[in-house]
C-alpha positions in Angstrom: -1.2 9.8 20.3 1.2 8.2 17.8 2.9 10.2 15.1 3.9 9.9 11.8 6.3 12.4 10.1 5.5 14.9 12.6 1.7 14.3 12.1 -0.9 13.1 15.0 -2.4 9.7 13.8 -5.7 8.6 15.1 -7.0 5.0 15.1 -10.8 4.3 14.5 -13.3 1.7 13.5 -11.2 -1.1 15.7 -12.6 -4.6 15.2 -11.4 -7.2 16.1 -12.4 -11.6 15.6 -10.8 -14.2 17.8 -10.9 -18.1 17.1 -9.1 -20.4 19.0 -7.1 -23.2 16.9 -3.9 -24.8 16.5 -2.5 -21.1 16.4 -5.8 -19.0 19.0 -5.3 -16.7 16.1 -7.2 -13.2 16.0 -7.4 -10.9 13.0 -7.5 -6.8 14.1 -8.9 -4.5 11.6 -8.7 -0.6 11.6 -9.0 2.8 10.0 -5.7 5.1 10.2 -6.3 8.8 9.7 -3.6 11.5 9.6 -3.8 14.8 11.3 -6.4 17.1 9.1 -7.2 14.0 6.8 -10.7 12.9 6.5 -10.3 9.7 4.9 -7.1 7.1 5.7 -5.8 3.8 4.8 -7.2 0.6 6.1 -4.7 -1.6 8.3 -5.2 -5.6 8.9 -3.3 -7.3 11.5 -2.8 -11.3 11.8 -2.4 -12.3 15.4 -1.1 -15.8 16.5 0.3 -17.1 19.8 3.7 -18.9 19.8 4.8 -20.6 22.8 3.4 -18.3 25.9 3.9 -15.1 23.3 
């Protein structure tokens, strides 16, 4: 499990949504909760292929 500060982080409520264009681009979307928090931060990640990366 990843840490942050000394802190456990958990990852939850993954989703994910693939299209496949110029770029195949996907968009990841998830909750990130520190250790003995009950709410955390929402995280968006932009995803695009470049070359064979």
């Amino acid at each position: 499990m990843p840490c942050l500060r000394g802190r456990d982080i958990q990852i939850k409520d993954v989703s994910y949504l693939r299209w496949t264009d110029n770029a195949d681009t996907m968009v990841v979307t998830f909750a990130e909760l520190l250790q003995g928090v009950q709410s955390g931060q929402a995280r968006r990640q932009y995803r695009a292929h470049q070359g064979n990366q």
